[in-house]
Structures are given as structure tokens and as C-alpha cells.
LUMMAR-991457 format. One record per residue (C-alpha): x, y, z; chain; residue in one letter. Coordinates in steps of 0.5 Angstrom, whole numbers, plus 500, padded with zeros to 3 digits. Example, Ala and Ser with C-alpha at 12.3 -4.5 7.8 and 13.67 -1.06 7.14 Angstrom:
2
     X     Y     Z   vexlo   lopa
   525   491   516       A      A
   527   498   514       A      S
This chain:
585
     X     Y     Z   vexlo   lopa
   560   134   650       A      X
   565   128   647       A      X
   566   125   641       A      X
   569   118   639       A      X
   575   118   636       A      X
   575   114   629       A      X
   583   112   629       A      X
   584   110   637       A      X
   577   110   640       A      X
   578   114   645       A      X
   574   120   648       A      X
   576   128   648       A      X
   572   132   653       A      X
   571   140   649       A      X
   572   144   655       A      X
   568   150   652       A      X
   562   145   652       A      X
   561   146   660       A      X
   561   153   663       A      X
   564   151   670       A      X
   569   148   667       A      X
   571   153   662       A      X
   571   158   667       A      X
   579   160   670       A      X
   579   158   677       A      X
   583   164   682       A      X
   590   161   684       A      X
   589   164   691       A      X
   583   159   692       A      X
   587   153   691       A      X
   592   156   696       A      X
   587   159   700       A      X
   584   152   701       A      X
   591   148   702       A      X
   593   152   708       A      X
   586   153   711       A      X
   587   144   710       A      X
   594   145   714       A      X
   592   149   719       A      X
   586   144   721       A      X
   591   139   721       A      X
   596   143   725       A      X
   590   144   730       A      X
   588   137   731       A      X
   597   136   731       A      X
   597   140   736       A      X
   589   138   741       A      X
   592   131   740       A      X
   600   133   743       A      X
   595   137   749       A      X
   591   132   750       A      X
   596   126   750       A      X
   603   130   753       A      X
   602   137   756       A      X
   595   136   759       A      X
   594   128   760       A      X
   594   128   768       A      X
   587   133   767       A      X
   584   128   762       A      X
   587   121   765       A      X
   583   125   772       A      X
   577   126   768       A      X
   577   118   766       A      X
   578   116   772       A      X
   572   120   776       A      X
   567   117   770       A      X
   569   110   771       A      X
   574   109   777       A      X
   572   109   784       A      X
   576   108   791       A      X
   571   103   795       A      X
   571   104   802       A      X
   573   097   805       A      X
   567   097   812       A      X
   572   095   818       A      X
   569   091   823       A      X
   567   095   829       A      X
   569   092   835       A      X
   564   088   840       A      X
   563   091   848       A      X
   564   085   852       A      X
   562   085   860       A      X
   566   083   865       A      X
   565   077   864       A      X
   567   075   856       A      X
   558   077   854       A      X
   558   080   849       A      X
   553   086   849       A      X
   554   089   843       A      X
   556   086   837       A      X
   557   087   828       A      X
   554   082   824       A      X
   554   082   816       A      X
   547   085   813       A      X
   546   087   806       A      X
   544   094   803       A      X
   538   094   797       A      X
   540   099   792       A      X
   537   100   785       A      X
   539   104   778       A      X
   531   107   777       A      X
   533   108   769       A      X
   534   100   769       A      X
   528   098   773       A      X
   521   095   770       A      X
   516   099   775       A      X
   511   094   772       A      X
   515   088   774       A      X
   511   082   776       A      X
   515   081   782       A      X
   516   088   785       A      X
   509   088   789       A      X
   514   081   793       A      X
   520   086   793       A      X
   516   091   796       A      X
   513   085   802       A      X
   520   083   804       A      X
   522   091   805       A      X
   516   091   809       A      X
   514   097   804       A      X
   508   099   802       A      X
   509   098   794       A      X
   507   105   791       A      X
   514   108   797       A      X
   518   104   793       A      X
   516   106   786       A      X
   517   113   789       A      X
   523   111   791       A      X
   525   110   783       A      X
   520   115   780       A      X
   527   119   778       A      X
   531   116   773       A      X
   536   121   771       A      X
   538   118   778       A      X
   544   112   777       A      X
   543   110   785       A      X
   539   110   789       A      X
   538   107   796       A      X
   531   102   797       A      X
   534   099   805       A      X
   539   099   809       A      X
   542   093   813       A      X
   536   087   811       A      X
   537   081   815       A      X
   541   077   812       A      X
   535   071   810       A      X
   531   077   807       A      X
   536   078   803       A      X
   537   072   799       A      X
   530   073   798       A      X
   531   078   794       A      X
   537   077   790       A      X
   532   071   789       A      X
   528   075   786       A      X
   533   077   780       A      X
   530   084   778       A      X
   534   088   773       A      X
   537   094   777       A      X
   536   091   784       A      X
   542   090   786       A      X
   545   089   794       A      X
   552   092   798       A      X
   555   088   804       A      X
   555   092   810       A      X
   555   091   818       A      X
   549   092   822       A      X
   549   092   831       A      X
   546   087   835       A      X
   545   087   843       A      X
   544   081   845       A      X
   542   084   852       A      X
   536   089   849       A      X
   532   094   853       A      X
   536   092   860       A      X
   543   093   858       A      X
   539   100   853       A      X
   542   106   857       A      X
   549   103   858       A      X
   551   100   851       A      X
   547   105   847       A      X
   546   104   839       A      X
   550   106   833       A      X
   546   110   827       A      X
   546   105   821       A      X
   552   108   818       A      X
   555   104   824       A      X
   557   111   828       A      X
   556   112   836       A      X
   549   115   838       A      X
   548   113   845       A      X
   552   110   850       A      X
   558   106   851       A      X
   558   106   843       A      X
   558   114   842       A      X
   563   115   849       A      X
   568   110   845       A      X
   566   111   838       A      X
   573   112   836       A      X
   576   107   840       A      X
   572   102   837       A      X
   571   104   830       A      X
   578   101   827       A      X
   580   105   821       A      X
   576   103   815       A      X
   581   100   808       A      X
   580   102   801       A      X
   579   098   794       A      X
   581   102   787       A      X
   578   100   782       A      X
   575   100   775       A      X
   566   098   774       A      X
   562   099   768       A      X
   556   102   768       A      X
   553   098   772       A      X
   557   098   778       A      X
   559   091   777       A      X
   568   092   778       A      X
   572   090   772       A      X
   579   091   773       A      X
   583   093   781       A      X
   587   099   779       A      X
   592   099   785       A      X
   593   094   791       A      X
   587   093   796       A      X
   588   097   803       A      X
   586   092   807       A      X
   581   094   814       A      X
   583   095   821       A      X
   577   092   825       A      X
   576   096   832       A      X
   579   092   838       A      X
   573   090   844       A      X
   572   094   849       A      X
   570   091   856       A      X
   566   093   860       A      X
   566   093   868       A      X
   558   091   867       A      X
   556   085   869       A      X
   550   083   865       A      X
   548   079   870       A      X
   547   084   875       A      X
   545   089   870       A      X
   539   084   867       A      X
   537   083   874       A      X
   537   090   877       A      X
   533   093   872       A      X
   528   086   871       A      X
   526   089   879       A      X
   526   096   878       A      X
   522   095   873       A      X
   517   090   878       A      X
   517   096   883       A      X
   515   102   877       A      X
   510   098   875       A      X
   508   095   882       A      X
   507   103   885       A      X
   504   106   878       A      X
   511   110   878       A      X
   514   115   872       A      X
   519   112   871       A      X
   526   109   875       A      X
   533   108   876       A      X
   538   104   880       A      X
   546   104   880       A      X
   551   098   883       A      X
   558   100   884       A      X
   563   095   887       A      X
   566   098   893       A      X
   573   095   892       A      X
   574   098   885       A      X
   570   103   884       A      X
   567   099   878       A      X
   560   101   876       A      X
   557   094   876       A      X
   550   095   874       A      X
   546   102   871       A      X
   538   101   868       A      X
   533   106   867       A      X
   526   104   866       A      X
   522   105   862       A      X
   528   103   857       A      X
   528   102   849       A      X
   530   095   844       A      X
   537   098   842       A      X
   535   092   836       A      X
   529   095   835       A      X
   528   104   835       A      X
   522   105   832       A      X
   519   110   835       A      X
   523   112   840       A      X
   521   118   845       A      X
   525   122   850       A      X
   523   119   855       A      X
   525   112   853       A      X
   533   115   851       A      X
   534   119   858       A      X
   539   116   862       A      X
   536   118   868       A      X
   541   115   872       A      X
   546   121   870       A      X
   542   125   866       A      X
   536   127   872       A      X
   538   131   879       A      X
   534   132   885       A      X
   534   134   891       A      X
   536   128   895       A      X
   533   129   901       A      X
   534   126   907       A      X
   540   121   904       A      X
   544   127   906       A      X
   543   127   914       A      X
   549   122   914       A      X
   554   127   912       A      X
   552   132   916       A      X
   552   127   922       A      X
   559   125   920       A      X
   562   131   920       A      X
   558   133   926       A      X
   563   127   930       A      X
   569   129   925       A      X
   569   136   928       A      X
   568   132   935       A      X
   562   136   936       A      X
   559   129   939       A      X
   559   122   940       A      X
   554   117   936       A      X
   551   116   943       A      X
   550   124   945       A      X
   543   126   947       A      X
   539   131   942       A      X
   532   134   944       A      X
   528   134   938       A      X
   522   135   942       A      X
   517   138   941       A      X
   518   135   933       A      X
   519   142   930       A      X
   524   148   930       A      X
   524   155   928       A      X
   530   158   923       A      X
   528   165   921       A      X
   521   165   921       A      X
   520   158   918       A      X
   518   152   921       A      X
   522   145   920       A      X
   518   139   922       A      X
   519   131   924       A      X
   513   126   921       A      X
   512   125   929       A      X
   515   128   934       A      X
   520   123   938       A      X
   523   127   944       A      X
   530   125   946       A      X
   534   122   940       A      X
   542   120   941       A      X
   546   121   934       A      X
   545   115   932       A      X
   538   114   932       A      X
   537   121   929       A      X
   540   118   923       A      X
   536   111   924       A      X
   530   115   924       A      X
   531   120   920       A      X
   529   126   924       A      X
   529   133   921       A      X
   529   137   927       A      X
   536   133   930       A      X
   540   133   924       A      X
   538   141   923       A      X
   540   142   930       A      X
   548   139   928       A      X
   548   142   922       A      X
   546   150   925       A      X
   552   149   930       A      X
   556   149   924       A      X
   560   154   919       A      X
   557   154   912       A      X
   564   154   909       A      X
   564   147   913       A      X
   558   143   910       A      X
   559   146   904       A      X
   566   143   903       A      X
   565   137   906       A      X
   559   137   900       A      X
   564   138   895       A      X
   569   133   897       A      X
   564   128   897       A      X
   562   130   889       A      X
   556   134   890       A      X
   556   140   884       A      X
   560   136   881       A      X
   560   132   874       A      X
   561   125   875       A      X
   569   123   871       A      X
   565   118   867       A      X
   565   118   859       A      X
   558   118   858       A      X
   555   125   854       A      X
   549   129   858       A      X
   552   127   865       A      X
   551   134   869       A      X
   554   136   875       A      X
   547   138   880       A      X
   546   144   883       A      X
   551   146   890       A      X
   551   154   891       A      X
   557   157   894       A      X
   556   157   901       A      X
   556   166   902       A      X
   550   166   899       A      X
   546   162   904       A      X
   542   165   909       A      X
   540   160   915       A      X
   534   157   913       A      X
   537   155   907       A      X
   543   151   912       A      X
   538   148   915       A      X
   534   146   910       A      X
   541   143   906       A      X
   542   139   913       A      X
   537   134   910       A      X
   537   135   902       A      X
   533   140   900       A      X
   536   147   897       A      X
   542   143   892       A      X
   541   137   888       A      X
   545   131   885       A      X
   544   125   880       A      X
   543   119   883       A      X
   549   116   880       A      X
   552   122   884       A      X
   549   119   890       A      X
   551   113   889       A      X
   558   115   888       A      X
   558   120   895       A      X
   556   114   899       A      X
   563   110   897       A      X
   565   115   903       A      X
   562   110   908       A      X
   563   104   904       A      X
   571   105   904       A      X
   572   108   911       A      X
   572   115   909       A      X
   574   115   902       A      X
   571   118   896       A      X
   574   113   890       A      X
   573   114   883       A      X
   569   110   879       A      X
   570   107   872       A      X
   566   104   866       A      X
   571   099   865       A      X
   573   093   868       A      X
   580   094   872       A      X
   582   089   878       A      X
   586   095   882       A      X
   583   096   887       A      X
   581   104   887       A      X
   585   110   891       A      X
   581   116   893       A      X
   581   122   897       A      X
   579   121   904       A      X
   574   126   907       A      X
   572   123   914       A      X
   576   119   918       A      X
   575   111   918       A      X
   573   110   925       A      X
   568   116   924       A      X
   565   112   918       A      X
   565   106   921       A      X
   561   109   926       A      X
   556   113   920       A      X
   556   106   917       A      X
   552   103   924       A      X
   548   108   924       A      X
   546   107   917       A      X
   545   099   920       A      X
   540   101   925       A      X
   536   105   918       A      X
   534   099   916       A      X
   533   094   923       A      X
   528   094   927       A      X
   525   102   929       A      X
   529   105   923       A      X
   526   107   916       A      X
   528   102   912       A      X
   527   095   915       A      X
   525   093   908       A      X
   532   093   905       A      X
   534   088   910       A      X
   537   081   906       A      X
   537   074   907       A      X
   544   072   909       A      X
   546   078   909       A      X
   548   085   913       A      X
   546   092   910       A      X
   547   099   911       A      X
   543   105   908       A      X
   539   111   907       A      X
   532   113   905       A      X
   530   119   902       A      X
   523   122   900       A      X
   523   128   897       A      X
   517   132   895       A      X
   517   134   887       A      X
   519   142   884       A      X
   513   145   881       A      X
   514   152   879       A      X
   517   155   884       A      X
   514   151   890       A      X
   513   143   891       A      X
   507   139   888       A      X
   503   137   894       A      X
   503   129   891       A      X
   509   128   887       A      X
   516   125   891       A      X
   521   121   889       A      X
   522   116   894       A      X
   531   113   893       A      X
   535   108   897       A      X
   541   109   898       A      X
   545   103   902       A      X
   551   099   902       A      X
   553   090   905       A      X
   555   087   908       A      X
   557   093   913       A      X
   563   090   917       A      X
   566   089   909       A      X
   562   094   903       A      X
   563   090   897       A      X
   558   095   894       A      X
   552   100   894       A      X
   546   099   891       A      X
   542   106   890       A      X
   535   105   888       A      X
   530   112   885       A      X
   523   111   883       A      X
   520   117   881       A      X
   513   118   882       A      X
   510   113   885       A      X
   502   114   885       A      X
   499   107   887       A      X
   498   109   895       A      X
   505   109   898       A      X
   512   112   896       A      X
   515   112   902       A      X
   524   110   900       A      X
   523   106   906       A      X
   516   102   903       A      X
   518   103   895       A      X
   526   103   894       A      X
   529   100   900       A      X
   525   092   897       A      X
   530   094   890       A      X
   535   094   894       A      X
   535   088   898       A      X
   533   084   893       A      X
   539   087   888       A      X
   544   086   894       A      X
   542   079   895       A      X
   543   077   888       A      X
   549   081   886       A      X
   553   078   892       A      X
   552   072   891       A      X
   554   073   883       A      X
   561   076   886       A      X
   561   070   890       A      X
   562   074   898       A      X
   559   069   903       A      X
   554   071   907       A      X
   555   075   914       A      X
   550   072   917       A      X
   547   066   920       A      X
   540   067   922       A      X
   535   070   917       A      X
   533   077   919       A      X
   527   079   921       A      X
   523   084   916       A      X
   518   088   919       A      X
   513   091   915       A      X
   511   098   919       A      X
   517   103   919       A      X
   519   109   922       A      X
   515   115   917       A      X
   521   119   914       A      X
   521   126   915       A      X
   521   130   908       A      X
């Protein structure tokens, strides 16, 4: 208690009045409390040192991983251009929708539009923001570019776009098998854009900055790396010849209720591959629902035995061992022959055939009885040389090799049945290459992608003139008497070879499944190309080569050469005959 002092007015304070006050407080408590306040602010001294000097690399690191952020700078991907300048692969800008959940109004007004314009139905896109402990989250990618001005129209909190690059084929389903299509990280999943993947990618570029919570960039923390677009890549492709080739390929599919079909054009000067379809096909643009079927690059990926477009080469060897003469006298009658217990027919008998004409009809007994006179070593050589067994030097992935068994393994009925294209397999794409043989006066020549103007150098593997005689042969094929009239063109002189081979099933053959092929080249004097043509099952009453591949073949001649500009080689329409030789098989 205070009391008031009369003289100054002041107040004492009785400390013996207050107990708390009164009582001695210890000296080691006041020490105690001092020190323990210094060693506190010794600490907070020493975390601050830490924190700004010895430990700051740590934290600045820290700092950095919650608000800076290295932005990747997307190159532009190169286009795939044919040898033309057409362009049959391209990148074009397309926005990406993304979202911050935890920001978005699931009960906007406008979300049942955004989910419209996604072509989404409403609740998938609710799905997509139902966890809001996500601060990003993808709604779509790569909108088209009307679409997503619609969109950012819309003006919803925490819908936000990134600018990205999306592929366009302007050649759709008949250039498919060859371009291919990239994934929507615009990497390489088929074709030409999976072989060239790397080339065309470029080397993308780098932004460091700084964003706030929204994602929204405020501050540029070092120089911008800028991107490095990928360069094009020109292809030897014609996208004439391509779209052609493949618009009557698939004509003759569906004309003969076939399962599927393909068909290869190479130029015969330089090797390049000119055209390459499969059908059925896909919309490289549009890959919903996509089956293997659609995918297979049939061309390459498919072997068979091809059957009786195997008879030239034993026919060309037969005269480079100069066992014959293209006019030698072969019997084949009685139309059938016995190897080893097995019996090997003709369609038909014919008696008496020259070698010529035991090509141009495509007679089994005469070409067995050349090939029975020959050592395995040798067919099995001349095979190889020619490409069979194996892989084609293309950059394309699944391409296989075929099936050539060493030649020490073979009894005779199996020579004999190689003689005419069973008992091994190729692709067509394999075929159509061996065929550069004749085409090139003896010589196998590389094949190429990409467009060169060099003409190609190979390896020979029969002599010009014994090709050049093969190559007549191959001419008699496809006129009057031979199997294959119906590959004859307007304007211009053909040469080729059907086959007709009966499908494997288990370990036999279906009664009533072939695969009918062509395989020819023109003009005959002067091979400017090949043309190989393969129709897998046709079921709509004929499946002949000569009656359901050949027709491919002379109409993708005649158009193909007229493209490239060769002047015809004949001055009189040539005459089609509808009844053909029937092929043995």
C-alpha cells in the first residue's frame, strides 16, 4: 500500500505490504535468465550465419525448386518432304489445356461448354480436377488452334493453355506406312518419323525463370537458349505415284474381297523407292482406334513364299552355267514329274516347251527339270546374291529377312519345290528389289529412301546378256500365250512374273487361300522401274496373279511413267487378251 506524502506529494511504496515483493529473488536466477538470453541469440547469430554464408548454396537451391523453373523451349520439328518439295509431314502450333483443380469452380456455368469444345463428356472432365491437392493437371492436349481461342474465351479461373506443336499429313491413309506419325510428345512411332526420329528432332532450347503460383513467369533469371528446329528430310517418295498406287491397290482389295494388299515401285536407275502403300491403311491425322491390321507395313513386314516369280532366276542361271539357250527344247509332258516320292504338276500339260516358253507360261515340271540338273550350292548362292534371306538395308523397324535355309539341309524334293518358290520366303519389298537383277542387266543395286540423283552401283549376279534374255522371257509373260496379258500397258512395253501361291495353314496348305503377286518391270529394252504388286487373299471368284495383281501393275506403270516423264516405246496400242495361261502353283 502507498501513502501520499504531505510535503512533495509524492508516493512511497511499502515493500513489506507486497509478499512477492518483499521476498529475496536468488542472483543465480537473474544470471541464469541473462546467459540463457544470450546463448538464444547466439543461436539465432549463428542459424543466420548458416543460413546466409556457409549454407546458402542449399537454400538459394530450395528457393530456386519452389519458384524458379527451367521451361523447355519445344524445337520445331523438321517436315518429310517428297522428291518433289510436297510436303507429306509437317508441325503446326496447337494449344494444350491445362488446369490448377484447387482454382477451378467445378460449378461454373461454363464448364458444361469447355467440356463441348474438348469433346468430353462433362462429368470425365470434373474427374480430371476431383483432386485438388494437384497444382497441375493435363485436361487435353494439342486442341486445334480455332478451338482454343474458344476456350480461352471462355475465361475460366484456373483453365489455362501451353503452346505446343502437333503433326499434320497432308497425304493421309496413302502415304500412312511410309511417313508414320509421332506420339503427342512429338516423338517418332512409325515410319519414316521413328527411322528419322533423331535427325528430325532438332535440339530443343531452354528458358530459366521465375513464376508465381499461378504459373504466370515473372522474372527471366539468365539468358534464353534459343531452339534449334530439326532440318527436313526429303524423301525419294513420289506423292503422286504414291497416292496412285495405292488408290488402285485398293480398287482391286475391294474389287476381288481380298484381305489385304501392297505394292512397291522402285526406279531402276537409282534404286530409289518411289512408292510403297499397304491397304487397308490408317489416317496418320486421325488414330483412334487404331488395330494391327491397319499398322502392319505389309510390304516389309509380311514374307511368303512367292512362288512362281522364282522361275526367272532359275532360268538365268540355268543359261549362266550355259546348260541351255533360251530357244533349248524342254519336255514337260506328261505335265507332271516324280522327285522322291512326290509328285510336281502343271495346271495343264503342254508337251514340248523352249526355255523361253517354260517361263511364259509358267510351267513347274520344266523349270524343276533346269533346277534338278543344278547343285543346291548353286541356287542357293544365286538366291542369296539376289537378297532373299536377307534384311532389306532400309531404316524401317520390323523389316525381316524371310526364310532361306542352308542349302546342306535340303533333300530333293525340296530343290525341286525352291525351283518355283515354295520352301523359302520373302517379302514383297524383297522381291521387288531382286527383281532389279533383270532390270539392271545382271545387277543387284541398293535401294534408298531417300531421294539421290546417282545412279546406283551393285553387285552382278548374272551377265547383261543372259538378263537381257530373262527380260524377254519376262516380255512373253505378259503377251499373247503367256500368264499375264493383262499387265500389258497402253504406250508401253512390260516385262514381268506372276505368282499364285497357296497360303500355310498349320503345317500344310488351305485349300482356298492364295496370295496372288506380280512382279514386272518397263519399258523392256530400258527398265526405268519395277513394279511389284501382292493381294492377299482374294475370295470374289478369281485369284490368279496374272487375273488379280497384273491389272495393279499396268495401270501404276503407265501412270508412273508418264510422271517421270519416259516417253513411250510403242507406237500401237497393245492388244489385252482376257483368257490367260493358268499358272502352275
Amino acid at each position: 500500500m502507498s501513502r501520499r506524502n504531505d510535503r512533495g506529494g509524492s508516493r512511497s511504496i511499502n515493500y513489506s505490504a507486497s509478499p512477492l515483493l518483499a521476498s529475496k529473488t536468488p542472483m543465480w536466477r537473474s544470471k541464469f535468465i541473462v546467459a540463457s538470453l544470450a546463448i538464444v541469440f547466439a543461436g539465432l547469430g549463428a542459424r543466420a550465419a548458416y543460413v546466409q554464408v556457409f549454407g546458402n548454396d542449399f537454400f538459394q537451391r530450395q528457393g530456386e525448386v519452389r519458384f524458379a523453373r527451367t521451361l523447355e523451349l519445344p524445337a520445331n520439328r523438321g517436315r518429310v518432304l517428297d522428291r518433289n518439295g510436297l510436303i507429306l509431314a509437317s508441325s503446326v502450333v496447337a494449344q494444350s489445356i491445362w488446369a490448377i483443380p484447387e482454382d477451378v469452380d467445378k460449378a461454373h456455368p461454363k464448364m458444361r461448354e469447355l467440356a463441348k469444345l474438348l469433346e468430353m463428356p462433362l462429368a470425365d472432365l470434373k474427374k480430371r480436377m476431383a483432386n485438388e491437392d494437384k497444382t497441375f493437371v493435363w485436361i487435353k492436349r494439342q486442341v486445334d488452334e480455332p478451338v482454343a481461342k474458344q476456350i480461352a474465351a471462355l475465361d475460366i479461373k484456373g483453365i489455362y493453355q501451353r503452346r505446343e506443336y502437333k503433326r499434320e499429313y497432308p497425304e493421309g491413309e496413302a502415304a500412312a506406312h511410309v511417313v508414320g506419325f509421332t506420339n503427342v510428345e512429338d516423338r517418332g512411332q512409325e515410319g519414316v518419323e521413328l527411322a528419322f526420329n533423331k535427325q528430325l528432332s532438332g535440339k530443343n532450347g531452354s528458358r530459366r525463370v521465375i513464376k508465381d503460383r499461378l504459373g504466370r513467369v515473372v522474372e527471366d533469371v539468365r539468358d534464353v537458349i534459343p531452339p534449334v528446329d530439326g532440318p527436313d528430310l526429303q524423301l525419294s517418295i513420289d506423292s503422286k505415284v504414291q497416292y496412285f498406287a495405292y488408290q488402285k491397290l485398293r480398287e482391286a482389295v475391294r474389287t476381288h474381297k481380298a484381305r489385304a494388299g501392297s505394292v512397291v515401285v522402285l526406279d531402276a536407275v537409282t534404286g530409289e523407292v518411289l512408292a510403297l502403300a499397304n491397304y487397308p491403311s490408317f489416317d496418320p491425322n486421325r488414330r483412334r482406334n487404331l488395330s494391327g491390321e491397319q499398322l502392319r507395313n505389309r510390304a516389309l513386314t509380311d514374307s511368303f513364299e512367292p512362288g512362281s516369280t522364282m522361275k526367272p532366276f532359275i532360268a538365268a542361271l540355268a543359261l549362266e552355267k550355259g546348260m541351255v539357250k533360251p530357244t533349248t527344247p524342254i519336255q514337260t509332258a506328261p505335265g507332271r514329274i516324280q522327285i522322291g516320292g512326290s509328285t510336281i504338276s502343271d495346271s495343264h500339260p503342254h508337251g514340248v516347251l523352249t526355255v523361253n516358253e517354260v517361263i511364259q507360261k509358267s510351267s513347274n515340271v520344266g523349270t524343276v527339270k533346269l533346277a534338278m540338273q543344278m547343285q543346291p550350292r548353286e541356287m542357293w548362292e544365286t538366291y542369296a546374291q539376289a537378297g532373299f534371306g536377307q534384311k532389306p538395308q532400309l531404316p524401317f523397324p520390323g523389316s525381316v529377312s524371310g526364310r532361306l535355309r542352308p542349302y546342306k539341309s535340303w533333300r530333293p524334293i525340296e530343290q525341286a519345290t525352291m525351283s518355283y518358290g515354295y520352301g523359302l520366303s520373302a517379302s514383297l519389298f524383297q522381291l521387288a528389289q531382286a527383281y532389279t537383277v533383270f532390270a539392271r542387266d545382271g545387277e543387284l543395286i541398293p535401294v534408298s529412301m531417300l531421294k539421290t540423283d546417282t545412279p546406283a552401283t551393285g553387285v552382278h549376279v548374272f551377265s547383261a546378256q543372259n538378263a537381257r534374255a530373262v527380260r524377254k522371257m519376262l516380255e512373253m509373260a505378259t503377251a499373247s500365250g503367256g500368264t499375264a496379258p493383262q499387265a500389258q500397258t497402253m504406250g508401253y512395253s512390260v516385262g514381268g512374273k506372276t505368282g499364285t501361291a497357296r497360303k500355310q495353314e498349320g503345317k500344310g496348305y488351305a485349300d482356298k487361300k492364295y496370295r496372288s503377286f506380280f512382279v514386272g518391270l518397263a519399258p523392256v529394252d530400258q527398265p526405268r522401274i519395277i513394279v511389284a504388286v501382292m493381294v492377299d487373299e482374294p475370295t470374289n471368284g478369281v485369284y490368279y496373279g496374272g487375273l488379280v495383281a497384273a491389272p495393279v501393275f499396268s495401270e501404276t506403270v503407265q501412270q508412273t511413267l508418264r510422271i517421270l516423264g519416259v516417253q513411250p516405246d510403242m507406237n500401237v496400242k497393245p492388244q489385252i487378251v482376257t483368257e490367260l495361261v493358268e499358272e502352275s502353283f
